[in-house]
MARBA-3410 file (N, C-alpha, C, O; in Angstrom, 1 decimal):
68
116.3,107.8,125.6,114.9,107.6,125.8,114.0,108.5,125.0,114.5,109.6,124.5 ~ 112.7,108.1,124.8,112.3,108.7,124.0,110.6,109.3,124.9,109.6,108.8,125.4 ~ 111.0,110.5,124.7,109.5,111.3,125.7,108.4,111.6,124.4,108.5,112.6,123.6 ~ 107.3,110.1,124.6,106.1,110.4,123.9,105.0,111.0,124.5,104.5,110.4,125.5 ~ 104.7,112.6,123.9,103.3,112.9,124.5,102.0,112.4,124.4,101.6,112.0,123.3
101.1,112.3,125.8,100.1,111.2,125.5,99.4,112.8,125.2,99.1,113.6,126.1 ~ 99.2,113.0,124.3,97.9,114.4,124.0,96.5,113.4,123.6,96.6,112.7,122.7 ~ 95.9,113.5,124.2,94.0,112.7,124.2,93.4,113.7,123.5,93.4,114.8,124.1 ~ 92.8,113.7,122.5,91.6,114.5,122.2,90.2,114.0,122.0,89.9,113.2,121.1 ~ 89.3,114.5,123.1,88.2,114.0,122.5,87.1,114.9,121.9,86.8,116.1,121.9
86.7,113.5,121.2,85.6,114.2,119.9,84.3,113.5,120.5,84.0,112.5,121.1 ~ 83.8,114.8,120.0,82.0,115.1,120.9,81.6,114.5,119.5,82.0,115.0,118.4 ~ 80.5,113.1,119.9,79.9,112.9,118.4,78.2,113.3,118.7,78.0,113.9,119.8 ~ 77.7,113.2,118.3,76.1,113.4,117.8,75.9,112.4,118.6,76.7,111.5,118.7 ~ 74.4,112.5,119.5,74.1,111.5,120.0,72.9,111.3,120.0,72.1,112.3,120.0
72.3,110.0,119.8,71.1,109.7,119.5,70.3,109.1,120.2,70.9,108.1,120.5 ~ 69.0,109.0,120.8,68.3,108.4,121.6,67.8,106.9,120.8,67.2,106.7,119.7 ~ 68.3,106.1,121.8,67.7,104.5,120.8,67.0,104.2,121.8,67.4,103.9,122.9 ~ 65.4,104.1,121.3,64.8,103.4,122.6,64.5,102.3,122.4,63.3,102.1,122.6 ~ 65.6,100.7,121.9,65.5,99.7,122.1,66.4,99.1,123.0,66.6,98.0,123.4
67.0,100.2,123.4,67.9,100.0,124.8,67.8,100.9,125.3,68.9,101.4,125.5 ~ 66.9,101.5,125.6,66.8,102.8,126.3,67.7,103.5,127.0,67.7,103.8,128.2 ~ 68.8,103.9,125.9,69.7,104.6,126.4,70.4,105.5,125.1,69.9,105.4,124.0 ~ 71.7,106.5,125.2,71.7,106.9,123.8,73.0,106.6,123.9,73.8,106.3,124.9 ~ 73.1,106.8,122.1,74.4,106.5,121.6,74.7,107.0,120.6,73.9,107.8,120.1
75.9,106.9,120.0,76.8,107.8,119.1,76.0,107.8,117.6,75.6,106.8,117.0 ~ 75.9,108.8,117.2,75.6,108.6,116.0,76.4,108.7,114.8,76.9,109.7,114.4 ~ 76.6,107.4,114.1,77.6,107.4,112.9,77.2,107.4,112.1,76.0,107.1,111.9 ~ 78.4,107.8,111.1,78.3,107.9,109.2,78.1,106.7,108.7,79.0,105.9,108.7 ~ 77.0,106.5,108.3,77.5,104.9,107.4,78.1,105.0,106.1,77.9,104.0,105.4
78.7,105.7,105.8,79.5,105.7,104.9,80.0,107.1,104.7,79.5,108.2,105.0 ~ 81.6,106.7,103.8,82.3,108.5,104.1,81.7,108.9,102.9,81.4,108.2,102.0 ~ 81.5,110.4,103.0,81.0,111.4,101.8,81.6,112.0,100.7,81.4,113.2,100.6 ~ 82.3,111.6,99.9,83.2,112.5,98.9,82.3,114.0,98.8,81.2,114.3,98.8 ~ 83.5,114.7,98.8,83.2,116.4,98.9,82.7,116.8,97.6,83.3,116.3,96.6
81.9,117.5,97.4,81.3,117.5,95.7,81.7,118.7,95.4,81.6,119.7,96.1 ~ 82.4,118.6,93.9,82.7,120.3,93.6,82.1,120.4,92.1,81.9,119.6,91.2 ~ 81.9,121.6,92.3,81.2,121.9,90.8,82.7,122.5,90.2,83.6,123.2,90.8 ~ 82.6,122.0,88.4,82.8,122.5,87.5,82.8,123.3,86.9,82.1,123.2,85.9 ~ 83.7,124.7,87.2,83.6,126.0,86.4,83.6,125.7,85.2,84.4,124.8,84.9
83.0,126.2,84.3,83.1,126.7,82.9,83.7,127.8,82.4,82.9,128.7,82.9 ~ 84.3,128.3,81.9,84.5,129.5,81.5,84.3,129.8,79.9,85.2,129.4,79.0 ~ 83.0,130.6,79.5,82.5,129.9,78.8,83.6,130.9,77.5,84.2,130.4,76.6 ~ 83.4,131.8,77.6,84.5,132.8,76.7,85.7,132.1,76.2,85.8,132.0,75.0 ~ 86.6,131.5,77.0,87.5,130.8,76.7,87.0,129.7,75.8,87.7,129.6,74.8
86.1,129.0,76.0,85.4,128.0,75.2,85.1,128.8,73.9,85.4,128.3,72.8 ~ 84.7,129.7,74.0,84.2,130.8,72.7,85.9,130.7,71.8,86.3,129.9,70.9 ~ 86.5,131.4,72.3,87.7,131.5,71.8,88.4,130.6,70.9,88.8,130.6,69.8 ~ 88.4,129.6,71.9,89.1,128.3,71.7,88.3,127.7,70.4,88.9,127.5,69.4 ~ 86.8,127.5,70.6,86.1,127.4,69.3,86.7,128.2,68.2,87.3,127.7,67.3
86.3,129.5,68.2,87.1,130.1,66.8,88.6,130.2,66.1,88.9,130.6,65.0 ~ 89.4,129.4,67.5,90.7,129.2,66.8,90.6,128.4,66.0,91.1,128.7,64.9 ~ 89.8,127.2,66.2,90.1,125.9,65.7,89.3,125.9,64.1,89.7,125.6,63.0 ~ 88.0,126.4,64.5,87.2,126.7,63.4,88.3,127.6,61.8,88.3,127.4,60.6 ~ 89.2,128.6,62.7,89.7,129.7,61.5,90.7,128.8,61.2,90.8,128.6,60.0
91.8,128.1,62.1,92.7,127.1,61.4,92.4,126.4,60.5,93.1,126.4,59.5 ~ 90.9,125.4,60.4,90.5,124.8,59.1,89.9,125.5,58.3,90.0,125.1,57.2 ~ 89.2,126.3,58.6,89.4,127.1,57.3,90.7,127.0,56.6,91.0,126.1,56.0 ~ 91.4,128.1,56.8,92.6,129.0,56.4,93.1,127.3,56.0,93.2,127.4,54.8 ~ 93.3,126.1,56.4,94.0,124.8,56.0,93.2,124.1,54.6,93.7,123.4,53.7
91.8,124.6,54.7,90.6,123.6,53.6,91.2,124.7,52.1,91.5,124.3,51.0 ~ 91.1,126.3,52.5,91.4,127.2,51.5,92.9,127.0,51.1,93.1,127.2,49.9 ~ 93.8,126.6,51.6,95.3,126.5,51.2,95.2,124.9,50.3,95.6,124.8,49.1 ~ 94.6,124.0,50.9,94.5,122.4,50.0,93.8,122.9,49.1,94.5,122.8,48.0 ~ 92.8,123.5,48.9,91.8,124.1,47.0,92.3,124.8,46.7,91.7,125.1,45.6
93.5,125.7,46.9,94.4,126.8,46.1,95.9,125.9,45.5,96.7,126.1,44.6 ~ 95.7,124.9,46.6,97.4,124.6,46.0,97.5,123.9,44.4,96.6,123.4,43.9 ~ 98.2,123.9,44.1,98.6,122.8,42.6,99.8,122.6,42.3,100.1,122.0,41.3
END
């Protein structure tokens, strides 16, 4: 046999007065919210990363006009 616990939890919603039925009721989400996150930058690493790439073509443009 198998002993399922009935554990009940209730959830307290927001409640709202509707006076076209003069009475209140739950107030819901009309739609779910995606969680919004911001975008760190880090902008140094950006710096960095810029001058790798920058000194690689260099040092690549100066090796193609030196070579023969």
């Amino acid at each position: 046999m198998k002993n399922k616990s009935k554990n009940k939890i209730e959830i307290q919603l927001p409640m709202k007065f509707n006076p076209g039925l003069s009475k209140f009721e739950p107030e819901l989400p009309l739609r779910k919210s995606r969680k919004k996150f911001k975008l760190k930058i880090n902008w140094v690493l950006w710096l960095i990363l810029l001058i790798g790439i920058f000194s690689i073509g260099y040092t690549i443009i100066i090796l193609m006009i030196n070579y023969k």
